[in-house]
N, CA, C and O atoms as CSV, one atom per row, in Angstrom:
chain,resi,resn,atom,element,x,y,z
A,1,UNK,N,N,-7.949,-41.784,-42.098
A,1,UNK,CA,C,-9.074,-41.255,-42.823
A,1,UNK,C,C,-8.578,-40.044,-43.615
A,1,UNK,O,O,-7.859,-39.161,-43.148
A,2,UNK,N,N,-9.152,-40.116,-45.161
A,2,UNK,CA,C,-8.271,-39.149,-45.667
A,2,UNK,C,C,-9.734,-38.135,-46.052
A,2,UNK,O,O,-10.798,-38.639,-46.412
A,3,UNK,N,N,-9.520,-36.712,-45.894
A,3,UNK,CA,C,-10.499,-35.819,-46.598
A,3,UNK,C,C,-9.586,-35.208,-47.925
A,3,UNK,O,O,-8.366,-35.188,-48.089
A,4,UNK,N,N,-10.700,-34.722,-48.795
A,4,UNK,CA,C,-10.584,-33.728,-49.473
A,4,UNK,C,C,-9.998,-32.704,-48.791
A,4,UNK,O,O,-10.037,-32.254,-47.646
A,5,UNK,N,N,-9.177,-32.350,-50.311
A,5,UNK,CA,C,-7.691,-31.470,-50.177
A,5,UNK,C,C,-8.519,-30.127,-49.629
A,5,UNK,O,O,-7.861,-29.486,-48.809
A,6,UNK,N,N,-9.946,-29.537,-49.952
A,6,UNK,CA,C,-10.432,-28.076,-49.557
A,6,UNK,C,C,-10.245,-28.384,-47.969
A,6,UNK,O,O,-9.564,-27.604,-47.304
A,7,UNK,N,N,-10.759,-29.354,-47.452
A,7,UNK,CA,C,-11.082,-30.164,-46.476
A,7,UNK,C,C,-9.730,-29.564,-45.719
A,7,UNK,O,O,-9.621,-28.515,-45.083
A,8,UNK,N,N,-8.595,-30.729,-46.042
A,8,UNK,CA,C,-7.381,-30.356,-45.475
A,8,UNK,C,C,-7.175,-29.005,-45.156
A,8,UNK,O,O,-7.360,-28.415,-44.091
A,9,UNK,N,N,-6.850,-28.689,-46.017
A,9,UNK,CA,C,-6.125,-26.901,-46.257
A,9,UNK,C,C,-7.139,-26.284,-45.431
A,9,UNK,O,O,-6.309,-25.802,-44.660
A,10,UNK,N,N,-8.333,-25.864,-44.908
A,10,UNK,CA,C,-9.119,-25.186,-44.140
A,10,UNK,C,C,-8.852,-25.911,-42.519
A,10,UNK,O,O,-9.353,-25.405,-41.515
A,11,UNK,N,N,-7.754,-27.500,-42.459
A,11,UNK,CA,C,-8.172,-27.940,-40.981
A,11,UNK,C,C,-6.684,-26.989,-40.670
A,11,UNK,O,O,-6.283,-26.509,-39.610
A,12,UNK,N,N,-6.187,-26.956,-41.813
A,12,UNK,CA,C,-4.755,-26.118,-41.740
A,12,UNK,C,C,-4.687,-25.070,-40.925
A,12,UNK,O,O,-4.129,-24.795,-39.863
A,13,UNK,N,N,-5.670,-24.355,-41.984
A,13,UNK,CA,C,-5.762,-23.003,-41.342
A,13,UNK,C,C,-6.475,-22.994,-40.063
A,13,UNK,O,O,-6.036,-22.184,-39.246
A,14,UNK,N,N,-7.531,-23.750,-39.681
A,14,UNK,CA,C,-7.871,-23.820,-38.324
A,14,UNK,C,C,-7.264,-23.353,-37.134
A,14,UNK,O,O,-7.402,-22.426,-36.336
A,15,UNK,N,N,-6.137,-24.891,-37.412
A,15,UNK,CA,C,-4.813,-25.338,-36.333
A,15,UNK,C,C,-4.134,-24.051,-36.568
A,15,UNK,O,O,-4.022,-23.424,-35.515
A,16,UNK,N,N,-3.646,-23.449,-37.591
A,16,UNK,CA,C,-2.741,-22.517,-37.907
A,16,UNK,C,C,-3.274,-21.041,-36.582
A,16,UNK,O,O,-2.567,-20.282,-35.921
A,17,UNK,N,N,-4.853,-21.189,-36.683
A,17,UNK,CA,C,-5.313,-20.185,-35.795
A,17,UNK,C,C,-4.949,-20.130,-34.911
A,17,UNK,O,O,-4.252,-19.271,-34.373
A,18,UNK,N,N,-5.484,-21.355,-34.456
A,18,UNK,CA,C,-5.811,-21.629,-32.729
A,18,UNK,C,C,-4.882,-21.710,-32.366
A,18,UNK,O,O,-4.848,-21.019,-31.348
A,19,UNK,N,N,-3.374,-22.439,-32.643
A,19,UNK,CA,C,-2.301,-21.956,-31.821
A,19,UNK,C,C,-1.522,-20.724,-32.034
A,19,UNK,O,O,-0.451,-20.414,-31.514
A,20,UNK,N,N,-2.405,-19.919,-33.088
A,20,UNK,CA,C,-1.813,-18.418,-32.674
A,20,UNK,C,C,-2.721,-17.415,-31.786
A,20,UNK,O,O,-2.582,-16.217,-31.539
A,21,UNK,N,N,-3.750,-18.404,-31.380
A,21,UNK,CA,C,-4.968,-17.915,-30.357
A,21,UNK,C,C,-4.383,-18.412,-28.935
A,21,UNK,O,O,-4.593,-17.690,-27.960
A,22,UNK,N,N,-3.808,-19.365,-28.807
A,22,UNK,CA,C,-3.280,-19.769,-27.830
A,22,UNK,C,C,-2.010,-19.140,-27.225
A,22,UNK,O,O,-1.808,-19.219,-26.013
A,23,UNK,N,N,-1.076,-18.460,-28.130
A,23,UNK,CA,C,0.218,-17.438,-28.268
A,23,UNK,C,C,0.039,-16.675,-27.513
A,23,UNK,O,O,0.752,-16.459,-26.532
A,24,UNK,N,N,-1.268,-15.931,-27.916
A,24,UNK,CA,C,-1.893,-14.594,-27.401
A,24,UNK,C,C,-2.241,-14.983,-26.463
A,24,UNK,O,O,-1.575,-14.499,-25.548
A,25,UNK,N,N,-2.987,-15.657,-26.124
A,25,UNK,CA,C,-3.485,-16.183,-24.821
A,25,UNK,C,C,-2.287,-16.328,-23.537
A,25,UNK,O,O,-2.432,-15.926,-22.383
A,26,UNK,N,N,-1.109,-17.007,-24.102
A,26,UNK,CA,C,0.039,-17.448,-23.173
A,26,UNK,C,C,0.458,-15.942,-22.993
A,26,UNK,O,O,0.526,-15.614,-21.809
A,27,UNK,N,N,0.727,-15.040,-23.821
A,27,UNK,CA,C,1.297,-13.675,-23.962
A,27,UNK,C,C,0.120,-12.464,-22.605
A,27,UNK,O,O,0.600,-12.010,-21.565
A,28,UNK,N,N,-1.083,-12.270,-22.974
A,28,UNK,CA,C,-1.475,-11.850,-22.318
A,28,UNK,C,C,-1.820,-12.888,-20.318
A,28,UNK,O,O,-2.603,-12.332,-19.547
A,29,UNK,N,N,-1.430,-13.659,-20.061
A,29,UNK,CA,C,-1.540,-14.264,-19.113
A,29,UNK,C,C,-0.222,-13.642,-18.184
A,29,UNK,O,O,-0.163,-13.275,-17.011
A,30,UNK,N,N,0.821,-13.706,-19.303
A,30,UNK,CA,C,2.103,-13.372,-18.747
A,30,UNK,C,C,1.927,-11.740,-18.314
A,30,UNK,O,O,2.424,-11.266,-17.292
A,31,UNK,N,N,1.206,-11.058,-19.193
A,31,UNK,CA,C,1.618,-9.645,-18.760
A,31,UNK,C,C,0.431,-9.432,-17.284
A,31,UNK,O,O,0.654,-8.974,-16.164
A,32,UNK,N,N,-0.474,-9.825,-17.721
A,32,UNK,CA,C,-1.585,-10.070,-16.187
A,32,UNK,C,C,-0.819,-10.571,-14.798
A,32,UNK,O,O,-0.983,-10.215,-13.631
A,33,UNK,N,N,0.065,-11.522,-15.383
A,33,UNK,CA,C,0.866,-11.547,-13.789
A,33,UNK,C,C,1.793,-10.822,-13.148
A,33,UNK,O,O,2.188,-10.882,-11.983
A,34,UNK,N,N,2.156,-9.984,-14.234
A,34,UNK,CA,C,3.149,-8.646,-14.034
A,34,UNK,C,C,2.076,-7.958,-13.762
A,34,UNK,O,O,2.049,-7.602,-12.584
A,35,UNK,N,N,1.173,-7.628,-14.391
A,35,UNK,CA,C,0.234,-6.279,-13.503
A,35,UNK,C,C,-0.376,-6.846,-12.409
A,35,UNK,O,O,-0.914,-6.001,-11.694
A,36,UNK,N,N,-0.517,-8.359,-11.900
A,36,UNK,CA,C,-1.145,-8.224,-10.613
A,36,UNK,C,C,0.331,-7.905,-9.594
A,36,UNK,O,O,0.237,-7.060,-8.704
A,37,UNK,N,N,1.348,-8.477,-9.764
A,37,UNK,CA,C,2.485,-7.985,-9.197
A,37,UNK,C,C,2.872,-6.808,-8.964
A,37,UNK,O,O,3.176,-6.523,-7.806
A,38,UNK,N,N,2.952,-5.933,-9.882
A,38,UNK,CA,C,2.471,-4.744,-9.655
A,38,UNK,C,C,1.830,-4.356,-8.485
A,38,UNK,O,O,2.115,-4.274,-7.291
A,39,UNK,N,N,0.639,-4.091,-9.378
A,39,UNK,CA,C,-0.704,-4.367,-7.937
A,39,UNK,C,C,-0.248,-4.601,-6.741
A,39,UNK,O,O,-0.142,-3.787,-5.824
A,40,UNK,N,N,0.033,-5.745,-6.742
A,40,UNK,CA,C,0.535,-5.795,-5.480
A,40,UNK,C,C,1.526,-5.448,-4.544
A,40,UNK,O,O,1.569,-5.581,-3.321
A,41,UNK,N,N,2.389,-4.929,-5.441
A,41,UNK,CA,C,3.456,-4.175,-4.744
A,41,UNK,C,C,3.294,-2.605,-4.191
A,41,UNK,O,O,3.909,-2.045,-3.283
A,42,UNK,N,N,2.206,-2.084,-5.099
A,42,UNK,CA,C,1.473,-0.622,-5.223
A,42,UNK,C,C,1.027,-0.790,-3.838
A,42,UNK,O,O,1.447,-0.086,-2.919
A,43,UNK,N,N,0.115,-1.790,-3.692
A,43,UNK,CA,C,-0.835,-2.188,-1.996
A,43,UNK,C,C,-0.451,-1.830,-1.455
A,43,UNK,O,O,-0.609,-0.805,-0.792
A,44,UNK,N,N,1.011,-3.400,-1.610
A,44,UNK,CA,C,1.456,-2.900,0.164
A,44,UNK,C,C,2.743,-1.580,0.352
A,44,UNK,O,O,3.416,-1.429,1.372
A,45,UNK,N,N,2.830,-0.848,-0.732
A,45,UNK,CA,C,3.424,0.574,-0.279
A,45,UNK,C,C,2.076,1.203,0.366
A,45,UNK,O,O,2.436,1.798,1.382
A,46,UNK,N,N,1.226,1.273,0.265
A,46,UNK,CA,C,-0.104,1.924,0.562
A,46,UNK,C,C,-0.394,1.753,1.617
A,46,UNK,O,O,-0.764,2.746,2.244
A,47,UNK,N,N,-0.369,0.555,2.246
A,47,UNK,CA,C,-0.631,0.285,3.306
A,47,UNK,C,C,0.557,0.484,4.311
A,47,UNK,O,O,0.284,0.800,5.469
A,48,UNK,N,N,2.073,0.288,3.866
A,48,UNK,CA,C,2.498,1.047,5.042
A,48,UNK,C,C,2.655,2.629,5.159
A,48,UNK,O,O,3.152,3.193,6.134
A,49,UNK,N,N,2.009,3.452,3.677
A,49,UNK,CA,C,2.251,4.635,3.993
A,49,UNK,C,C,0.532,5.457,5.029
A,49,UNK,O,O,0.121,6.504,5.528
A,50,UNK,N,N,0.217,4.275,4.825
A,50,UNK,CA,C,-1.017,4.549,6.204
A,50,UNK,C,C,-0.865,4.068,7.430
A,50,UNK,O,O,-1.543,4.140,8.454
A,51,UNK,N,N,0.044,3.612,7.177
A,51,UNK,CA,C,0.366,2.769,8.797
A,51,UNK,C,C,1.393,4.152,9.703
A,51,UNK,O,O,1.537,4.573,10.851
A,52,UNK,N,N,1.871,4.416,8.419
A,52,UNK,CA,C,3.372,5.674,9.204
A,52,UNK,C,C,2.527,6.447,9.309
A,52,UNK,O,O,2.781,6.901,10.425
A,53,UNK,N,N,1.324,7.170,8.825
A,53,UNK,CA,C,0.147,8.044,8.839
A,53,UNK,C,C,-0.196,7.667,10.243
A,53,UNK,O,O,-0.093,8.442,11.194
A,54,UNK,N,N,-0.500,6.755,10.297
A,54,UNK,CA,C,-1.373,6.382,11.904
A,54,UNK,C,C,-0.687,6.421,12.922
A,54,UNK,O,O,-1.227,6.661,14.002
A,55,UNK,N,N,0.924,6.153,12.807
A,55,UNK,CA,C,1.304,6.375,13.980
A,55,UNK,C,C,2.044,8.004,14.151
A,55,UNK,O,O,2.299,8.527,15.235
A,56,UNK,N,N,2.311,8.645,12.734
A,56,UNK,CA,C,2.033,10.232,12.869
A,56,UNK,C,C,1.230,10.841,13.453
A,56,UNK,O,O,1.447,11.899,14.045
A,57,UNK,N,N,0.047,10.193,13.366
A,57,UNK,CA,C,-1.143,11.171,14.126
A,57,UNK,C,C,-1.256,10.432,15.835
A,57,UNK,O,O,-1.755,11.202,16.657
A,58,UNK,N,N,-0.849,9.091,16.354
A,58,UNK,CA,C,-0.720,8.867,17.611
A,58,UNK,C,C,0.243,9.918,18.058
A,58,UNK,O,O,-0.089,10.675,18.971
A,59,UNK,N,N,1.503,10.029,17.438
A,59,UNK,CA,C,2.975,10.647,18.041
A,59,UNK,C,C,1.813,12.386,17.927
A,59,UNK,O,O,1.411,12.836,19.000
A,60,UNK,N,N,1.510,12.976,16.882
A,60,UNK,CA,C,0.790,14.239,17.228
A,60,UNK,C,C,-0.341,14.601,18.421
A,60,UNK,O,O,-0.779,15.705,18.745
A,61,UNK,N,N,-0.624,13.390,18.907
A,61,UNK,CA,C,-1.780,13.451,19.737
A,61,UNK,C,C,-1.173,13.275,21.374
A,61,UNK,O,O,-1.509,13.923,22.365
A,62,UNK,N,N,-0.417,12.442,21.294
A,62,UNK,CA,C,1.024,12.227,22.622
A,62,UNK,C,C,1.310,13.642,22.691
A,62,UNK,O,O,0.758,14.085,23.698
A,63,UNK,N,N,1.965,14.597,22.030
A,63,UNK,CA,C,2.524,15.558,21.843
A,63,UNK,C,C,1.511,16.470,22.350
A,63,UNK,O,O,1.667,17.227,23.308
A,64,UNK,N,N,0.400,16.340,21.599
A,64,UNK,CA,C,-0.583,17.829,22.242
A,64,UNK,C,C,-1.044,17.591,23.641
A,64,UNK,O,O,-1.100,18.458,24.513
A,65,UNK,N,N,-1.435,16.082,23.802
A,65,UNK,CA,C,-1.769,15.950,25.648
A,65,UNK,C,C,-0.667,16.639,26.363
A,65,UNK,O,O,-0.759,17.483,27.254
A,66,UNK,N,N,0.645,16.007,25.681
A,66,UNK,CA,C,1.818,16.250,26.540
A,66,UNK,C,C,1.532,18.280,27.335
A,66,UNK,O,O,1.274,18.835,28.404
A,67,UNK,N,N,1.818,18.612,25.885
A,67,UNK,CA,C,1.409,20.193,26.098
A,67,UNK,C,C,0.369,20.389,26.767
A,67,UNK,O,O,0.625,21.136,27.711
A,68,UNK,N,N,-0.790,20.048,26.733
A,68,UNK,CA,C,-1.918,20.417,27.446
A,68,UNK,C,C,-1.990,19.945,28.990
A,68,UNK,O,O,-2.934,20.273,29.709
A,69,UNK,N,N,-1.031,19.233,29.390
A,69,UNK,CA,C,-0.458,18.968,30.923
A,69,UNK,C,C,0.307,19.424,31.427
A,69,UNK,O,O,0.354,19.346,32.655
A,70,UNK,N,N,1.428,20.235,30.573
A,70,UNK,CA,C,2.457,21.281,30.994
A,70,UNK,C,C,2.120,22.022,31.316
A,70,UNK,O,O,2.526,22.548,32.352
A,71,UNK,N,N,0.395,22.842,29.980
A,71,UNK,CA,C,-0.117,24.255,30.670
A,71,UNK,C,C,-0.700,23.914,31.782
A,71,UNK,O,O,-0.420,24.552,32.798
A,72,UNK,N,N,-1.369,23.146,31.822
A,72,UNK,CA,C,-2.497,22.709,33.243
A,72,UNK,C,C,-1.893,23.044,34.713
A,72,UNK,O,O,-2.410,23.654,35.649
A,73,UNK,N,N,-0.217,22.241,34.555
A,73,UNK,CA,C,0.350,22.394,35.448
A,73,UNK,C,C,1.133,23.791,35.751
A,73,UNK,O,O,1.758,23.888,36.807
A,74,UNK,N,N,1.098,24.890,34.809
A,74,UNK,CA,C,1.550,26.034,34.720
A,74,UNK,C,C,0.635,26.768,35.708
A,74,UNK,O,O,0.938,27.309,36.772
A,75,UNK,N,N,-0.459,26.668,35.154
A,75,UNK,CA,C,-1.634,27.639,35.648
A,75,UNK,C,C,-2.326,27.185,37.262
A,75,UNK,O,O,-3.210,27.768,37.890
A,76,UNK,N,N,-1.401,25.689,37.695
A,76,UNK,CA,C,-1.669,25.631,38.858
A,76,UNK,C,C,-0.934,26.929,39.663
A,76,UNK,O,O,-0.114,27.778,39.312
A,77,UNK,N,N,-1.793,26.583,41.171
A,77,UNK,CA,C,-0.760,27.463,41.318
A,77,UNK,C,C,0.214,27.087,42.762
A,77,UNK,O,O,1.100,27.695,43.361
A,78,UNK,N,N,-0.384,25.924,42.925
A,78,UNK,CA,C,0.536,24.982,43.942
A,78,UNK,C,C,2.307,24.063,42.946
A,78,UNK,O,O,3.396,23.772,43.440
A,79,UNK,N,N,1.932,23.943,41.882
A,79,UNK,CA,C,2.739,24.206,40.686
A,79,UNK,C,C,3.523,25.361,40.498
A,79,UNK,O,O,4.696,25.160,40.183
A,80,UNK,N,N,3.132,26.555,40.622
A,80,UNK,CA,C,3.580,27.655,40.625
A,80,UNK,C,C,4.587,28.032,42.061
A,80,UNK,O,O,5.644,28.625,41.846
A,81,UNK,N,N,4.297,27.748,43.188
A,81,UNK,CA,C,4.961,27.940,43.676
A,81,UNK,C,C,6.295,26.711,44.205
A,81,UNK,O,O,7.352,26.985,44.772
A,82,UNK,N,N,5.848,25.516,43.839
A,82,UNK,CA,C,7.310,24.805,43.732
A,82,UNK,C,C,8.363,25.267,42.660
A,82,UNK,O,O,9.565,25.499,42.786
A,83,UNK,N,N,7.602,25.322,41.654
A,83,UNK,CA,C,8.708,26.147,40.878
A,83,UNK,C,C,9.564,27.415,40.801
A,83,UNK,O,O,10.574,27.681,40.150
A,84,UNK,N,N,8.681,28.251,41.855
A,84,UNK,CA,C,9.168,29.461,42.424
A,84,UNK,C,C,10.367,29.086,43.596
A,84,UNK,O,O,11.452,29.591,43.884
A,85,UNK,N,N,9.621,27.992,44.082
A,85,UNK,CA,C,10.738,27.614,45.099
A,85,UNK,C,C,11.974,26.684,44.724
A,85,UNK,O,O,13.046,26.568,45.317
A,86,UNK,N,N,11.567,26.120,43.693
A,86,UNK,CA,C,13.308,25.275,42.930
A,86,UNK,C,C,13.955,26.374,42.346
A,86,UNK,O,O,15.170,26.214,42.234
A,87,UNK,N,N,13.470,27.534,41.905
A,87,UNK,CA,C,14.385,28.574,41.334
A,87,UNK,C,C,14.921,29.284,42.005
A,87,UNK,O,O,15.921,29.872,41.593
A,88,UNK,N,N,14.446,29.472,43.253
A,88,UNK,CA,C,15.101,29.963,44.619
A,88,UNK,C,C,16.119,29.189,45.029
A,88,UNK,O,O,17.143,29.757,45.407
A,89,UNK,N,N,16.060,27.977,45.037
A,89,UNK,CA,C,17.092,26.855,45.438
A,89,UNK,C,C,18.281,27.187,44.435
A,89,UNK,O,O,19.385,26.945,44.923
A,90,UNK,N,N,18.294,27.590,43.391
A,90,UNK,CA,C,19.375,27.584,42.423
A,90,UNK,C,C,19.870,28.416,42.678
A,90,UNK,O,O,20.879,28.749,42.056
């Protein structure tokens, strides 16, 4: 089927578009999978720098019981005197 030449020359330019609509299209798809990659690499630094966070604050909390059982046992005073008496032993 043949059209008129205006005919033609405008299906030209059409096609001429759309696969430079499609270019762009392939072009921005590509950079979207680099930024979800990204993304996703951003995450999971995030998530293990909350994870080392969480077990920072377990290891700080170990640490202060720890201390708060040393004094306990300081201020005994059945505590107090074994230790009076292992330093005697020395």
């Amino acid at each position: 089927m043949t059209f008129p030449a205006p005919c033609e020359h405008a299906m030209q330019v059409m096609n001429t578009h759309l696969s430079q609509i499609k270019v762009n299209q392939n072009d921005l798809e590509a950079r979207l999978a680099v930024m979800d990659r990204l993304y996703g690499e951003e995450k999971a630094k995030a998530v293990v720098h909350k994870k080392h966070a969480a077990i920072r604050k377990m290891k700080a909390k170990i640490i202060k019981k720890k201390v708060k059982l040393v004094i306990a046992a300081l201020k005994c005073t059945a505590a107090k005197r074994k230790q009076a008496a292992h330093v005697a032993k020395k």
